[in-house]
DSSP file (Angstrom, degrees, kcal/mol; ACC not computed):
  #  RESIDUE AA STRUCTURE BP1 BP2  ACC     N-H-->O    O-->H-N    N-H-->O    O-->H-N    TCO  KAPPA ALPHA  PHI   PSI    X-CA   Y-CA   Z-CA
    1    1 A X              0   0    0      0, 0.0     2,-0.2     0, 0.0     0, 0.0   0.000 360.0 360.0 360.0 136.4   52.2   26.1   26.5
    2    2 A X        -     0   0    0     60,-0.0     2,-0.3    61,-0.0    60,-0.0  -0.635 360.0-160.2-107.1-178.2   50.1   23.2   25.6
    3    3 A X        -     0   0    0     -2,-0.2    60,-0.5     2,-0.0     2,-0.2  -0.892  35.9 -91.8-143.3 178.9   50.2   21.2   22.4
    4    4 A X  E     -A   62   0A   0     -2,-0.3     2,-0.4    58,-0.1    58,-0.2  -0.544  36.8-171.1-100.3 160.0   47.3   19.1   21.2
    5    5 A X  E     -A   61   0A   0     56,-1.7    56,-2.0    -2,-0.2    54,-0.0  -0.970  21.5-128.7-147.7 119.3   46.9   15.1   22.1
    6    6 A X  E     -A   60   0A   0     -2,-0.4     2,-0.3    54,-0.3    54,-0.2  -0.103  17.0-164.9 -67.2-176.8   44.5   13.2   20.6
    7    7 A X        -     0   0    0     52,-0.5    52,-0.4     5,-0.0   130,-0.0  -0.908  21.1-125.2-178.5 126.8   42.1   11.1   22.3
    8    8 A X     >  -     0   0    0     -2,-0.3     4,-0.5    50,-0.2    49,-0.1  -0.111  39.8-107.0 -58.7 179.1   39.9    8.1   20.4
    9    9 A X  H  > S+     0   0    0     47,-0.7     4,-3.2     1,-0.2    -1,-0.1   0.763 115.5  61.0 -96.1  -5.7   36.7    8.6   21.0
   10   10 A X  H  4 S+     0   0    0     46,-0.2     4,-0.4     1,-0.2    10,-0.2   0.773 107.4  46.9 -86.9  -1.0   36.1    6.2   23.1
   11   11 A X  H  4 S+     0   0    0      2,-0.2     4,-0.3     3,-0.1    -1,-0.2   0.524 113.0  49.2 -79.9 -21.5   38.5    7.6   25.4
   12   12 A X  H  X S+     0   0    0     -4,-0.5     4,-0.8     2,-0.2    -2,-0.2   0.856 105.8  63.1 -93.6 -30.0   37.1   11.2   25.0
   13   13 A X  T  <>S+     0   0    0     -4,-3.2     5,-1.3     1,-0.2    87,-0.2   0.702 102.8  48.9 -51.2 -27.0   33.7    9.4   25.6
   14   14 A X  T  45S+     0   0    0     -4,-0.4     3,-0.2     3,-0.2    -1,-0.2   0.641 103.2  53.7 -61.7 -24.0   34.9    8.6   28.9
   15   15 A X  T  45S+     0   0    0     -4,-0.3    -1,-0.2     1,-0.2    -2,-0.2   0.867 110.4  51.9 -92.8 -31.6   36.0   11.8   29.8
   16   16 A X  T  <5S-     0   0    0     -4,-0.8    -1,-0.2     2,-0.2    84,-0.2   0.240 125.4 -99.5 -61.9 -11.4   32.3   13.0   28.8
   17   17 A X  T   5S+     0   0    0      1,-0.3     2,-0.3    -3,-0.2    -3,-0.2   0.846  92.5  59.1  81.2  45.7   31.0   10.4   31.0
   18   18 A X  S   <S-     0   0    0     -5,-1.3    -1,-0.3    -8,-0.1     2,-0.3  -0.925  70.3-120.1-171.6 166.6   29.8    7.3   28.8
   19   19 A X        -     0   0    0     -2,-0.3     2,-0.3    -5,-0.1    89,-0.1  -0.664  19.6-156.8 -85.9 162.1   31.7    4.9   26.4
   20   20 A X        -     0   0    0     -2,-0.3     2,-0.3   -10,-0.2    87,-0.1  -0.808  19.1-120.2-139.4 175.3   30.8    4.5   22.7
   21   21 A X        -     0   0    0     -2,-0.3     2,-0.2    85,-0.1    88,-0.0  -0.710  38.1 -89.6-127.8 165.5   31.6    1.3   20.6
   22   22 A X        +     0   0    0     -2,-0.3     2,-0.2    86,-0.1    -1,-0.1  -0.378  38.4 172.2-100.1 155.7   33.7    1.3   17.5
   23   23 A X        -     0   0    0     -2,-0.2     3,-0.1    33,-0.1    85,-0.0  -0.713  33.6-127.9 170.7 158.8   33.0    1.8   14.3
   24   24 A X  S    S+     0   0    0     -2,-0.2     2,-1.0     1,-0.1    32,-0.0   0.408  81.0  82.9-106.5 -16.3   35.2    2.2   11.1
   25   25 A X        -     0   0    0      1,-0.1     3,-0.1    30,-0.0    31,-0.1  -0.795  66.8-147.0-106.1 139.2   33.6    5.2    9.8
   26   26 A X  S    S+     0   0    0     -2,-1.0    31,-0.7     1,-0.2     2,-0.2   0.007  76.2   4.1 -64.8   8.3   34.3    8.2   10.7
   27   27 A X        +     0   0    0     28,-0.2     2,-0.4    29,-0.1    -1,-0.2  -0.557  69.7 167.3 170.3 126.4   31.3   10.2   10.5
   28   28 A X  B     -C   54   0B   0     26,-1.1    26,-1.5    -2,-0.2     2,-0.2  -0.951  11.7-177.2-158.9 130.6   28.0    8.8    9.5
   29   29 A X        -     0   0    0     -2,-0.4     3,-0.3     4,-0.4    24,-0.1  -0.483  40.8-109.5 -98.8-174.9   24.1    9.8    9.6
   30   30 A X  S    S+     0   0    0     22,-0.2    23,-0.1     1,-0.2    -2,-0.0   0.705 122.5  57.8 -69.8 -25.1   21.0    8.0    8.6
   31   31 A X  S    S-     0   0    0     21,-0.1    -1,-0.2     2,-0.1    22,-0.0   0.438 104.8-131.8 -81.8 -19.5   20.9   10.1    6.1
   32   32 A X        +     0   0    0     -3,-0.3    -2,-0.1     1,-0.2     2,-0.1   0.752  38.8 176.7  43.2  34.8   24.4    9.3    4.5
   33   33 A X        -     0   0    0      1,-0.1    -4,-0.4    12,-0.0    -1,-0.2  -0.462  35.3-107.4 -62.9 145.4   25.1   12.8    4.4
   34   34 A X        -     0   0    0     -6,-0.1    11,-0.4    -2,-0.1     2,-0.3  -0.247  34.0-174.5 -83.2 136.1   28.8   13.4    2.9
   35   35 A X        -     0   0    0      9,-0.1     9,-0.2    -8,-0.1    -9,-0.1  -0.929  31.8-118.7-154.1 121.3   31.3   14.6    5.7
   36   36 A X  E     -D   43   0C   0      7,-0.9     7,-1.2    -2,-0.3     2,-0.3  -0.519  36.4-166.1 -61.9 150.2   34.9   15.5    4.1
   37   37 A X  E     +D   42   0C   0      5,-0.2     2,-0.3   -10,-0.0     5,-0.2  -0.853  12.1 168.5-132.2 131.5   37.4   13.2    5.6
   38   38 A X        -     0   0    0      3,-2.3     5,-0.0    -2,-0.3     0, 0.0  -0.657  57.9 -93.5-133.6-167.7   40.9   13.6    5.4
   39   39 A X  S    S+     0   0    0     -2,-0.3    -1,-0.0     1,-0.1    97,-0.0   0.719 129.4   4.5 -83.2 -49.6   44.6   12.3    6.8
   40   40 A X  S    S+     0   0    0      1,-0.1    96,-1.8    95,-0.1     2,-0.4   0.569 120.7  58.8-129.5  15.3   43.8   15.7    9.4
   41   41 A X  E     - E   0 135C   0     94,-0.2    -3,-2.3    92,-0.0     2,-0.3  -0.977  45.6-170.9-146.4 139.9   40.3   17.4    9.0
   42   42 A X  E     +DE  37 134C   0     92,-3.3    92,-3.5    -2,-0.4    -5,-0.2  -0.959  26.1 165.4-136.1 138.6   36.3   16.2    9.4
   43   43 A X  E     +DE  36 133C   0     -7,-1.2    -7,-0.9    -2,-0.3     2,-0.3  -0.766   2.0 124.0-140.6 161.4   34.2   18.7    8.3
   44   44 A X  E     - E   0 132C   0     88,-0.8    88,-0.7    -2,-0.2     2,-0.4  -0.986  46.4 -73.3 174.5-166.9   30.4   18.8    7.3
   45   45 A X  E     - E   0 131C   0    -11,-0.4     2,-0.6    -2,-0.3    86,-0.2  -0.998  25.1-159.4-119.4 136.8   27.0   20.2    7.7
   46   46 A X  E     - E   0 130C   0     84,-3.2     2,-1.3    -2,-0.4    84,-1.3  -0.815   4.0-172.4-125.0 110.9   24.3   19.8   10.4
   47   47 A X    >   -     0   0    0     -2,-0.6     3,-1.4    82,-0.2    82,-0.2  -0.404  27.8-132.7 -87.4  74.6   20.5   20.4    9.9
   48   48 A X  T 3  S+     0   0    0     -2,-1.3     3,-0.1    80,-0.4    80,-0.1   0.010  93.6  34.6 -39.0 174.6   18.8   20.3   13.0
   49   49 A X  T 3  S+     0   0    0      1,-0.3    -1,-0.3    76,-0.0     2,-0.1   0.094 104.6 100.7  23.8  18.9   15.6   18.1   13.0
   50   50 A X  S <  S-     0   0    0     -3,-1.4    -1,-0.3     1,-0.3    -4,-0.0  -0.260  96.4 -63.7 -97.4 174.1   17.6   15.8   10.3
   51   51 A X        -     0   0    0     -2,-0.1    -1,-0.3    -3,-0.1     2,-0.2  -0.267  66.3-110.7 -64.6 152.9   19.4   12.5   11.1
   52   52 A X        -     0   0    0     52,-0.2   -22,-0.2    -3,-0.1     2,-0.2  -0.750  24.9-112.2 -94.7 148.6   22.7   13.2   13.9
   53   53 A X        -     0   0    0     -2,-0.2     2,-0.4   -24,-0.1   -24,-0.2  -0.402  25.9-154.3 -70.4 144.9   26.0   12.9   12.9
   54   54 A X  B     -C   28   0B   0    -26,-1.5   -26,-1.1    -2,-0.2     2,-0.7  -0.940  15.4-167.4-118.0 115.8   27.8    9.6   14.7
   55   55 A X        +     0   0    0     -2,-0.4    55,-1.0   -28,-0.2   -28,-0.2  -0.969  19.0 167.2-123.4 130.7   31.5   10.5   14.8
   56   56 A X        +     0   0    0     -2,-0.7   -47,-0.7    53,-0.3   -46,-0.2   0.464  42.2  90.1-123.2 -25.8   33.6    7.6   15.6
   57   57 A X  S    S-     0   0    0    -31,-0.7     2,-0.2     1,-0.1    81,-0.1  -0.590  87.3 -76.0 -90.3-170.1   37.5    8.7   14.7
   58   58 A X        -     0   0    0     79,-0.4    79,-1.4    -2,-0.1     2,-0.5  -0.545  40.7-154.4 -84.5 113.3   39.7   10.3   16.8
   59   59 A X  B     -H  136   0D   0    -52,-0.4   -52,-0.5    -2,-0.2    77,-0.2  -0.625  23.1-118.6 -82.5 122.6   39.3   14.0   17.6
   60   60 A X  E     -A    6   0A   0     75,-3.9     2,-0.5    -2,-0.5   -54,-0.3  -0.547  28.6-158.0 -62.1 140.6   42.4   16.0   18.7
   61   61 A X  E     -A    5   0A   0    -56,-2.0   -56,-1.7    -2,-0.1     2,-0.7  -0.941   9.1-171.3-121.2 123.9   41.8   17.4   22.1
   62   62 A X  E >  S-AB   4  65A   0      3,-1.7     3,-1.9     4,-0.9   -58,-0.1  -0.927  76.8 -18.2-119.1 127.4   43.8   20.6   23.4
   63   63 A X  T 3  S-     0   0    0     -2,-0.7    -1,-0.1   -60,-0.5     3,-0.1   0.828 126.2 -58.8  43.5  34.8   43.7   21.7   26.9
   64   64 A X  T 3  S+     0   0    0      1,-0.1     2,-0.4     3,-0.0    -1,-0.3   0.032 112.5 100.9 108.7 -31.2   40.4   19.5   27.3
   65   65 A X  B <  S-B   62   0A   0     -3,-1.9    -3,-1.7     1,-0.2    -1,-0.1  -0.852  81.6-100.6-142.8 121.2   38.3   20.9   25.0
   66   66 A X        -     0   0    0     -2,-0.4    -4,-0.9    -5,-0.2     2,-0.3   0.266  34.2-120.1   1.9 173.6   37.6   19.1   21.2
   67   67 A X        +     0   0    0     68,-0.2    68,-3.6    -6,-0.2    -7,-0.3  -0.675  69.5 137.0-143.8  94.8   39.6   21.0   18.5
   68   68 A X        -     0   0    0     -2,-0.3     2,-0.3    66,-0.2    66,-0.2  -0.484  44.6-152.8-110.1 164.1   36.2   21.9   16.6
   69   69 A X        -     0   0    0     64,-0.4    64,-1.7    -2,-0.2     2,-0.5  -0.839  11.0-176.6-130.2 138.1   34.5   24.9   14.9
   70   70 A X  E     -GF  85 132C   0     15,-0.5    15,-2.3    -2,-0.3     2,-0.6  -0.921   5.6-167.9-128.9 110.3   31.3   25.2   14.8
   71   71 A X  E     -GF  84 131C   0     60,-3.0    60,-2.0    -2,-0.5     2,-0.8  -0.823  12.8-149.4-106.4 133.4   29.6   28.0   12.9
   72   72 A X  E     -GF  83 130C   0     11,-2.3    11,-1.4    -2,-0.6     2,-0.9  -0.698   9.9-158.7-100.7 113.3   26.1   28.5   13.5
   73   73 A X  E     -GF  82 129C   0     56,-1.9    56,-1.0    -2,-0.8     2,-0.5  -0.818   8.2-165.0 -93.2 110.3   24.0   30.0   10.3
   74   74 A X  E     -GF  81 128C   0      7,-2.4     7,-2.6    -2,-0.9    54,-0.2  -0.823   8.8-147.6-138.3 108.8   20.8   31.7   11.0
   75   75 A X  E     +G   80   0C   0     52,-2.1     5,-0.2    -2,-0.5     2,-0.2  -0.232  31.3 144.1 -64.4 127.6   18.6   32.4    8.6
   76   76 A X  E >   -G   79   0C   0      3,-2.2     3,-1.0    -2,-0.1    -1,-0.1  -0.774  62.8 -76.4-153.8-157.3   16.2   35.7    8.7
   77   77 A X  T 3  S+     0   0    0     -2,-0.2     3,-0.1     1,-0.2    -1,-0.1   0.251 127.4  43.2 -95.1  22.4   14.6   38.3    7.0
   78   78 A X  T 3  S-     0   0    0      1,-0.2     2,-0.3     0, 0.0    -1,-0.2  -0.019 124.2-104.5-127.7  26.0   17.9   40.5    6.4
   79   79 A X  E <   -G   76   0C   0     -3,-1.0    -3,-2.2     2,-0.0     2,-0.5  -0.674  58.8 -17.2  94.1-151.1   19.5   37.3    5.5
   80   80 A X  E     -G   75   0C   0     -2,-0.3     2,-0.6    -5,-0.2    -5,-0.2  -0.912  44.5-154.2-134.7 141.6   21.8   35.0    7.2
   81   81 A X  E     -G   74   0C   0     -7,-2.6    -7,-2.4    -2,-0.5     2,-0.4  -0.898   4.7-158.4-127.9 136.3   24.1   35.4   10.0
   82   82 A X  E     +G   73   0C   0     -2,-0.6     2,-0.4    -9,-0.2    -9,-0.3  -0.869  15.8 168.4 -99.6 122.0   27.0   33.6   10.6
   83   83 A X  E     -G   72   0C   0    -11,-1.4   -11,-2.3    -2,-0.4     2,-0.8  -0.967  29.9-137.7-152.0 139.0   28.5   33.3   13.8
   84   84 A X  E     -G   71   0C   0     -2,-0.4   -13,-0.2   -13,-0.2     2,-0.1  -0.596  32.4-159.0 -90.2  99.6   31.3   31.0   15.1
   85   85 A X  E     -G   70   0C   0    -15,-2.3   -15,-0.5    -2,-0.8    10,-0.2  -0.266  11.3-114.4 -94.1-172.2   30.2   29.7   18.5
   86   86 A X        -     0   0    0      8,-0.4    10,-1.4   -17,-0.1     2,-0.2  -0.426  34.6 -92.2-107.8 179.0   32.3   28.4   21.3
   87   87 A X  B >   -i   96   0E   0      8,-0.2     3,-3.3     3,-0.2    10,-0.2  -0.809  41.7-124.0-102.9 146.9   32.4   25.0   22.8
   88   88 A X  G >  S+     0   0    0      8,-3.3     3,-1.5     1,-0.3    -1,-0.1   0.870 103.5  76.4 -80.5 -12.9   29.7   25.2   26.0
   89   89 A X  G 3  S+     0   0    0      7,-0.5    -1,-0.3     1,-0.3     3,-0.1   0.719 110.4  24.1 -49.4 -12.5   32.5   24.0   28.4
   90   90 A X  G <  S+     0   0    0     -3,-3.3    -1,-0.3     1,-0.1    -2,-0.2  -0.230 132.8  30.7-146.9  37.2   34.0   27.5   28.3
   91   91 A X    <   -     0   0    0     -3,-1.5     3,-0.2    -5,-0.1    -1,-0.1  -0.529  68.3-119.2 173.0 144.7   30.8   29.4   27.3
   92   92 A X        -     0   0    0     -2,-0.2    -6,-0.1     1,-0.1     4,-0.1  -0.517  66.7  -6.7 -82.7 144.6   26.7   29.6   27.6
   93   93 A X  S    S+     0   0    0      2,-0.1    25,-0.6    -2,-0.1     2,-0.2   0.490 112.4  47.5 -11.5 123.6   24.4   29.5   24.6
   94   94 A X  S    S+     0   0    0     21,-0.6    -8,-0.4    23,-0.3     2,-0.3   0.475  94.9 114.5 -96.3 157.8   24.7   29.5   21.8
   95   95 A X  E     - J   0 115E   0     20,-0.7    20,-5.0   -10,-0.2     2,-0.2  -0.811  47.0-132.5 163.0 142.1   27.4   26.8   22.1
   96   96 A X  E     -iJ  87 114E   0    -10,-1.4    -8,-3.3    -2,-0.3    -7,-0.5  -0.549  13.3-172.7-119.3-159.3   27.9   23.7   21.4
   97   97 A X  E     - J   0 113E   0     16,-1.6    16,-1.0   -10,-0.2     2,-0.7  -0.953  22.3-123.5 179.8 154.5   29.1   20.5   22.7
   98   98 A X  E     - J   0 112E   0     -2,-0.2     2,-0.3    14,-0.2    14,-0.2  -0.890  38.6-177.0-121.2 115.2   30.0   16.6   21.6
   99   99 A X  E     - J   0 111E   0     12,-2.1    12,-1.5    -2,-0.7     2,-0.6  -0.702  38.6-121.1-109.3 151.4   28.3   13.9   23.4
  100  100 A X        +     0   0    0     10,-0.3     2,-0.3    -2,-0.3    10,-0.2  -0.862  40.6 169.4 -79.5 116.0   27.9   10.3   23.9
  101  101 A X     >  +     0   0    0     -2,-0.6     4,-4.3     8,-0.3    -2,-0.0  -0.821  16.2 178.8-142.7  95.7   24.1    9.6   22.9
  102  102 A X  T  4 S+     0   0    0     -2,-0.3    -1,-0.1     1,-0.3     6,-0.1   0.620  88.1  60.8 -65.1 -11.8   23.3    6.0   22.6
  103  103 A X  T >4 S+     0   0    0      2,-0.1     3,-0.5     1,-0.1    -1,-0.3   0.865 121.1  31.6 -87.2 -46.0   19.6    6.9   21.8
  104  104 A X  T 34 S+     0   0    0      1,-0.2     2,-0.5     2,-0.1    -2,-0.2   0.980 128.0  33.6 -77.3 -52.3   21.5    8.8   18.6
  105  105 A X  T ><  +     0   0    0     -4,-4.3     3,-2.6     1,-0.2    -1,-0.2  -0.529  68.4 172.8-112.5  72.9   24.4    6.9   17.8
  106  106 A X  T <  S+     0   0    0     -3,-0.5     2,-2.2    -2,-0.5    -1,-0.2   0.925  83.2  42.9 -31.7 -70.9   23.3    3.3   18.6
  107  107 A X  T 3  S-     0   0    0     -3,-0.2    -1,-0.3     1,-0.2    -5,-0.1  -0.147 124.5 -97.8 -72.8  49.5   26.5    1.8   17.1
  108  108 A X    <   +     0   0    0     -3,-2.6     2,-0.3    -2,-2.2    -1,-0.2   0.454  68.0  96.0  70.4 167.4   28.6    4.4   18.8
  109  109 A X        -     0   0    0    -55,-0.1    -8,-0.3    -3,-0.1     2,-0.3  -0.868  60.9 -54.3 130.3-162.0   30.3    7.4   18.5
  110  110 A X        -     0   0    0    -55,-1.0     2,-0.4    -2,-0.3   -10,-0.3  -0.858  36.1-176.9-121.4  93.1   29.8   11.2   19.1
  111  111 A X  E     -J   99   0E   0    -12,-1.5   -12,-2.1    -2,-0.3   -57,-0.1  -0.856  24.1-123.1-138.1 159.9   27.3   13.7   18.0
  112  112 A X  E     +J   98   0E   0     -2,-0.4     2,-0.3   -14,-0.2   -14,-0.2   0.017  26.1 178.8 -72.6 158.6   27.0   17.4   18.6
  113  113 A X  E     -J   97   0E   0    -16,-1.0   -16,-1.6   -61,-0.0     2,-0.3  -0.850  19.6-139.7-154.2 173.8   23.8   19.1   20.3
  114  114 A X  E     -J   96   0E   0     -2,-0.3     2,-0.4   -18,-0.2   -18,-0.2  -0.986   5.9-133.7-145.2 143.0   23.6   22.7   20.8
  115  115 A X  E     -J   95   0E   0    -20,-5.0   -20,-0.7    -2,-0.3   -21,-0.6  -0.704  36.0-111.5-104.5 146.7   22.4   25.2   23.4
  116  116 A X        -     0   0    0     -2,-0.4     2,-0.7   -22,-0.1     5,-0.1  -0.213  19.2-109.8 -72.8 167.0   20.5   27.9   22.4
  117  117 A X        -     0   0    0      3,-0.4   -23,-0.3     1,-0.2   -24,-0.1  -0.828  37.8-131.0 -77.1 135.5   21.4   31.7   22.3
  118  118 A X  S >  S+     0   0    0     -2,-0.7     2,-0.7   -25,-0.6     3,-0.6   0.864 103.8  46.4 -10.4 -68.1   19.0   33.2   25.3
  119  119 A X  T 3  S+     0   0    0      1,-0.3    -1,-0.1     2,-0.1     0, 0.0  -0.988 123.3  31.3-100.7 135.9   17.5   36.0   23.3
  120  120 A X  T >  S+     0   0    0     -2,-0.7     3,-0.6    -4,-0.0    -3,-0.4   0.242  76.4 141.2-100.3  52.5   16.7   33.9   20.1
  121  121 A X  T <  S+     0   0    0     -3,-0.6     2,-0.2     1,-0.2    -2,-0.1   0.972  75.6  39.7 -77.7 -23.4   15.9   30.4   22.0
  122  122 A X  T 3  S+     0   0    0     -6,-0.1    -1,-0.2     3,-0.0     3,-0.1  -0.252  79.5 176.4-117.0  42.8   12.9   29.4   19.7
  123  123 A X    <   -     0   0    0     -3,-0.6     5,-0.1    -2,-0.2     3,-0.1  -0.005  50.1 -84.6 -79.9 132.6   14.4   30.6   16.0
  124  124 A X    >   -     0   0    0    -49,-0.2     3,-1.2     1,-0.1     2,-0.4  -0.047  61.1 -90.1 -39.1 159.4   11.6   29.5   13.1
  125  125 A X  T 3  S+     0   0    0      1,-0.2    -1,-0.1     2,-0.1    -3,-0.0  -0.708 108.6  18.9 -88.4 139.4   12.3   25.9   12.1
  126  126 A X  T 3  S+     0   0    0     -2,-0.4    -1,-0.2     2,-0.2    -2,-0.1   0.353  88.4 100.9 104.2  -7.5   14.7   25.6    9.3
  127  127 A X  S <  S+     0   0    0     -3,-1.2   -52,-2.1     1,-0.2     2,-0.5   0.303  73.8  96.5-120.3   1.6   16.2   28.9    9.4
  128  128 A X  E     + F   0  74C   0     -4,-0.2   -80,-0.4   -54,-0.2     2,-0.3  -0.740  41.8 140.4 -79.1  66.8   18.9   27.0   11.1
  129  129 A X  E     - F   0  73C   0    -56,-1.0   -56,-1.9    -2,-0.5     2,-0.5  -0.816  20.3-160.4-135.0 136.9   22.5   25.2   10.2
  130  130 A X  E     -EF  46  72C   0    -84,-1.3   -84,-3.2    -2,-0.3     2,-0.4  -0.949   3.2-164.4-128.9 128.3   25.8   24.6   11.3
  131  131 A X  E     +EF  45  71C   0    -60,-2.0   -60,-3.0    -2,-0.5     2,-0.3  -0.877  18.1 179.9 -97.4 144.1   28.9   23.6    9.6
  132  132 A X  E     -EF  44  70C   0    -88,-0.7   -88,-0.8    -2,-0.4     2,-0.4  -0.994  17.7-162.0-137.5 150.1   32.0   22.2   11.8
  133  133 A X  E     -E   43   0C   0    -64,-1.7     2,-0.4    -2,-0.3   -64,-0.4  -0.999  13.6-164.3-127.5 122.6   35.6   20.9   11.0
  134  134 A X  E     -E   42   0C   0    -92,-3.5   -92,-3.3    -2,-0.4     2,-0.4  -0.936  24.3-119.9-101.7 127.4   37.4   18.8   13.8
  135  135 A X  E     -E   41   0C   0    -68,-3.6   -75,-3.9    -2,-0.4   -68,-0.2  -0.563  33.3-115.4 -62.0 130.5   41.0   18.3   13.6
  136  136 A X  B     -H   59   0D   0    -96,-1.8     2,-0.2    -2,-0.4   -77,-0.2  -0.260  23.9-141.1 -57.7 162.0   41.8   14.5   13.4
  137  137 A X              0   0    0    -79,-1.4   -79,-0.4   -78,-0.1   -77,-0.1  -0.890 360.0 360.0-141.3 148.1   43.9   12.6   16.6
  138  138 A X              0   0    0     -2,-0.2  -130,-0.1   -79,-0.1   -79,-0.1   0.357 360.0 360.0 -99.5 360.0   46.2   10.3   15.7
């Protein structure tokens, strides 16, 4: 059985293959978009072509892999479907994944990118959004 360990992020950046620099906030865009913070949960919403989220605290990590959800919202003409993707370390597109991107988060930090699903790769622009909650690391 494993149990979950946290890892800063600049230690989780490492493991991802970069370092980040430190920061006090815990989740910050260009945008100042609002990301719930708590004692154990960050949560928010992500609009692709819009500013990237910089995440800077410490994410719990279980058997390697973030302890994220990411639910993907896709907007269409029968409505929107919601669908809870996987992290891409243990599965191809749609998927996501949490990177060190100094071209995104100049002052440091983490921010999400996403692979597409195969049969939808080019989906209208807009018709897109994802909410995620990370467990805090201590």
């Amino acid at each position: 059985m494993s149990f979950p360990r946290a890892l800063t992020i600049g230690l989780f950046a490492v493991a991802l293959g970069g370092a980040c620099g430190g920061s006090s906030t815990a989740a910050t865009s260009d945008a100042g978009r609002d990301h719930l913070v708590s004692s154990s949960l960050l949560a928010g919403t992500i609009n692709p072509g819009g500013p990237p989220l910089c995440i800077t605290a410490p994410i719990a990590v279980s058997g390697g892999q973030a302890e994220c959800t990411v639910v993907q919202h896709l907007a269409g003409d029968g409505g929107v479907t919601s669908t809870t993707l996987s992290s891409c370390d243990v599965a191809n597109g749609p998927c996501w994944s949490l990177i060190n991107s100094p071209a995104s988060c100049p002052d440091g930090g983490l921010t999400f990118t996403f692979d597409p699903d195969p049969a939808n790769p080019n989906p209208p622009a807009g018709s897109l959004s994802y909410d995620y909650s990370c467990v805090l690391g201590g």
